[in-house]
C-alpha positions in Angstrom: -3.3 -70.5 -36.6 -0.6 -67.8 -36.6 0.1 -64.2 -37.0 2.4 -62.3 -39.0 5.0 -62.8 -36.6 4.8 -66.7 -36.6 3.0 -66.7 -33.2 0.6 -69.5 -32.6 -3.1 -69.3 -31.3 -3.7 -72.0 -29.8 -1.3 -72.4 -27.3 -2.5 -71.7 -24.2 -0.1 -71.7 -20.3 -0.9 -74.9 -18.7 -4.3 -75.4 -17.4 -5.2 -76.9 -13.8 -8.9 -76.9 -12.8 -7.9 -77.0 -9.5 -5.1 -74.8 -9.4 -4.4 -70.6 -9.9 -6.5 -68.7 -12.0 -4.5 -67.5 -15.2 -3.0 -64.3 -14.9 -2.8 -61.3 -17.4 -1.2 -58.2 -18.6 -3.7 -55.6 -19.5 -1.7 -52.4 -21.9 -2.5 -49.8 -23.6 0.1 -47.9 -25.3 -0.1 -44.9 -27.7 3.0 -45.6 -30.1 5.5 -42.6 -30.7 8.1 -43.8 -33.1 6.2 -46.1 -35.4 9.5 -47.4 -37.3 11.3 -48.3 -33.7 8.1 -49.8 -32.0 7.7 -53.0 -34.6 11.4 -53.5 -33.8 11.0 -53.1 -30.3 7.7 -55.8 -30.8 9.3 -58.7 -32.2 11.8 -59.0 -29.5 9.1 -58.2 -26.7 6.9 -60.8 -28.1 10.4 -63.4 -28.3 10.8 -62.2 -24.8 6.9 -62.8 -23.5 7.3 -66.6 -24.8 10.1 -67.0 -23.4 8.4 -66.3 -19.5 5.8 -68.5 -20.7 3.2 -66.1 -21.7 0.9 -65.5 -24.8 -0.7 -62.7 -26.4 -4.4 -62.9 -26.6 -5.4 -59.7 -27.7 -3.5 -57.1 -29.9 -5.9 -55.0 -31.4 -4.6 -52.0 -33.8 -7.8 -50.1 -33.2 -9.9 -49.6 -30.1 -14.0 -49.1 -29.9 -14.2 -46.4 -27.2 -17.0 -47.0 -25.0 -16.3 -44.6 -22.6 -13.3 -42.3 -21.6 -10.0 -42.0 -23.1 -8.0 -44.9 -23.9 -4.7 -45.2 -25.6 -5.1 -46.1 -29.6 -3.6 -49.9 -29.0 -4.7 -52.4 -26.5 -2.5 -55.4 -25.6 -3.4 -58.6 -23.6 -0.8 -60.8 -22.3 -1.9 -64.2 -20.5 0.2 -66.2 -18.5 -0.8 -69.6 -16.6 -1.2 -68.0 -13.1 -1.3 -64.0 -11.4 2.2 -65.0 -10.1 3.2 -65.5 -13.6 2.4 -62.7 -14.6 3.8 -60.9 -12.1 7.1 -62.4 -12.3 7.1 -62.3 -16.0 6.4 -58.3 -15.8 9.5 -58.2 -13.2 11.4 -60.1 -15.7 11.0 -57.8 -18.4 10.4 -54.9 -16.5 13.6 -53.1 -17.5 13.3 -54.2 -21.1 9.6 -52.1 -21.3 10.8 -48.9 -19.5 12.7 -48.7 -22.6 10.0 -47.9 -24.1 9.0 -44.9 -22.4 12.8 -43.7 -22.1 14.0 -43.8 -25.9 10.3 -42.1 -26.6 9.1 -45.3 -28.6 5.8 -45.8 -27.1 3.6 -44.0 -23.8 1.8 -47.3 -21.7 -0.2 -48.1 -19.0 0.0 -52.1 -17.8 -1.8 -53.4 -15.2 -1.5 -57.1 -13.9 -4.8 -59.3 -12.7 -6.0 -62.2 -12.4 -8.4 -64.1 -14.3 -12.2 -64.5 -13.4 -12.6 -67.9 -13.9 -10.9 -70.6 -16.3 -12.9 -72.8 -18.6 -10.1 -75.3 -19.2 
């Protein structure tokens, strides 16, 4: 299965049972400059499977439960909280972008998994 962009589904970072829990990328982001943001998001997502991560969730439109999240919510999954970490380092410079040419505002936070299913 794919999405608009050609990304697959059902590829998933490799799976231990013994080894790390997976790690993610948890963003929200309010987009600014609709026109400039789907640019910028075909090279971020070029650029997240290239550091061996996925998205897993890109949702267009948020259920608030409580408080005040941004309007988008992105999760990115990588095969271990390292990963993710060193994926985020990686592309660090690439995403302040964002927030300096006034294309998107975000909040990311990296964690860890709870438990894998494999």
């Amino acid at each position: 299965m794919e999405d608009e962009f050609g990304q697959s589904f059902v590829n998933s970072p490799p799976f231990h049972r013994d080894g790390p829990k997976r790690g993610y990328w948890v963003i929200s982001i309010r987009i600014l400059d609709e026109a400039r943001y789907f640019t910028y998001l075909e090279a971020a997502i070029d650029a997240i499977d290239s550091l061996g991560g996925r998205m897993v969730i890109r949702s267009p439109e948020v259920i608030v439960g409580v408080g005040t999240p941004k309007p988008r919510l992105v999760v990115v999954e990588f095969g271990s909280l390292a990963d993710a970490q060193k994926a985020f380092e990686d592309i660090a410079q690439q995403t302040a972008m964002l927030l300096y040419e006034g294309i998107a505002e975000y909040d990311l936070a990296i964690v860890e998994g709870y438990d894998d299913f494999g």
